[in-house]
C-alpha positions in Angstrom: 0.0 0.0 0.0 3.0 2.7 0.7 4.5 2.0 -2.6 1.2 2.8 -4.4 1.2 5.8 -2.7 4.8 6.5 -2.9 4.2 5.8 -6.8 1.1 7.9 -7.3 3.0 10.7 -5.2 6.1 10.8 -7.9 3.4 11.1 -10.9 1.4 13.9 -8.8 5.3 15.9 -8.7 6.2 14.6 -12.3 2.9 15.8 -13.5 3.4 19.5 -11.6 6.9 19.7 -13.1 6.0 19.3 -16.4 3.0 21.5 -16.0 4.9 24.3 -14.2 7.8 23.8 -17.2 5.4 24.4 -20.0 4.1 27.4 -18.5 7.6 29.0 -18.0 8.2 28.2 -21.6 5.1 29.8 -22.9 5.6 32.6 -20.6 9.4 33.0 -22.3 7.9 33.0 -25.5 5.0 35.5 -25.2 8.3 37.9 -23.6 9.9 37.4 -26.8 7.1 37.8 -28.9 6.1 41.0 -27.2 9.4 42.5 -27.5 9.5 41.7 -31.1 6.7 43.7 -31.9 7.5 46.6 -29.7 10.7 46.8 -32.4 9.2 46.3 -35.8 8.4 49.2 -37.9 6.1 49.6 -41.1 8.2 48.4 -44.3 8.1 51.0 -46.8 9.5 50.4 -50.5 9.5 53.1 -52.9 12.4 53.7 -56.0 15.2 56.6 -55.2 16.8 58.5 -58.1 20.1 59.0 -56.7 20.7 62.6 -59.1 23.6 62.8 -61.6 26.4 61.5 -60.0 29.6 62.5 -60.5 31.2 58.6 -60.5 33.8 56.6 -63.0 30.6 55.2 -64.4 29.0 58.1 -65.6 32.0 60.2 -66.6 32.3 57.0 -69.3 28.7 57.7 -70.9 28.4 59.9 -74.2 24.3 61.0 -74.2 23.4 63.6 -76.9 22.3 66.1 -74.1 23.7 68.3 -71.9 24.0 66.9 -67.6 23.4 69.6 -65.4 24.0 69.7 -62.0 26.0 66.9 -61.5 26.5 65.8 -58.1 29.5 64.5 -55.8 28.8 60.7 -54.2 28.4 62.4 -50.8 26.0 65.0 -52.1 23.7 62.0 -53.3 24.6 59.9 -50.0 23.3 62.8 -48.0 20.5 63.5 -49.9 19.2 60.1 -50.5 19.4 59.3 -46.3 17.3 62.4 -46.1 14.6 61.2 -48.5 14.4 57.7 -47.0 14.2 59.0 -43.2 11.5 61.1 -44.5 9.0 59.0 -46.2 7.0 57.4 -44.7 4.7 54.0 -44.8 1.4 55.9 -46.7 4.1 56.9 -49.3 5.5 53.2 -50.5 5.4 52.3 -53.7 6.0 55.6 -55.3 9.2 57.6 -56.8 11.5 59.7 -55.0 14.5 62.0 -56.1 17.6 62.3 -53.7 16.2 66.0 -53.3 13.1 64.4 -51.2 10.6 65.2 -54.2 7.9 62.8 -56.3 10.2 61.9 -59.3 7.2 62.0 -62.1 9.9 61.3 -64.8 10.9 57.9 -62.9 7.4 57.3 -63.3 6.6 57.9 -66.7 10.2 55.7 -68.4 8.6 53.1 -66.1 5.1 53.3 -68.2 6.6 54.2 -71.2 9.0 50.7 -70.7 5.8 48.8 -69.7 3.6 50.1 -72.9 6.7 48.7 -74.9 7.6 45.5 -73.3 3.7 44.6 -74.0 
């Protein structure tokens, strides 16, 4: 009779263990999924004309017009941060120029390209 007792008393504490182990496990992983959501942000993707850009690359290109205001790398670097830490998640999926304004031009070679490609 003891050792069915004694028996039935390791499965009671087995049992609890196992009980009180899931629910620090679920606990642990409600924390982590409530910090993760605390540190996502809206995704926004939009296209970013980076200016004329004074590079290797374009000083190589011969196009029958004139390029005005040609920029340096860290004029477009700057500019471009600018524009991306100020859009934001309302404006995705439209066309930005390093200066921070709606590129319509972007735009239209892109419908243009698509009329064509059809």
């Amino acid at each position: 009779m003891a050792m069915r007792h004694l028996a039935a008393e390791l499965k009671h504490k087995q049992k609890q263990q196992q009980q009180q182990t899931q629910q620090q496990q679920q606990q642990q992983q409600q924390q982590s999924d409530n910090s993760g959501m605390a540190s996502r942000r809206p995704i926004s993707v939009f296209a970013l004309h980076p200016g004329e850009v004074a590079t290797d690359m374009a000083a190589n290109v011969d196009v029958p017009w004139t390029v005005e205001g040609v920029l340096s790398v860290r004029e477009s670097v700057e500019g471009c941060l600018r524009t991306i830490e100020s859009r934001v998640p309302g404006e995705s999926g439209t066309f930005w120029t390093w200066e921070g304004k709606v590129s319509l031009f972007l735009f239209i070679c892109l419908f243009i390209y698509s009329v064509v490609a059809e």
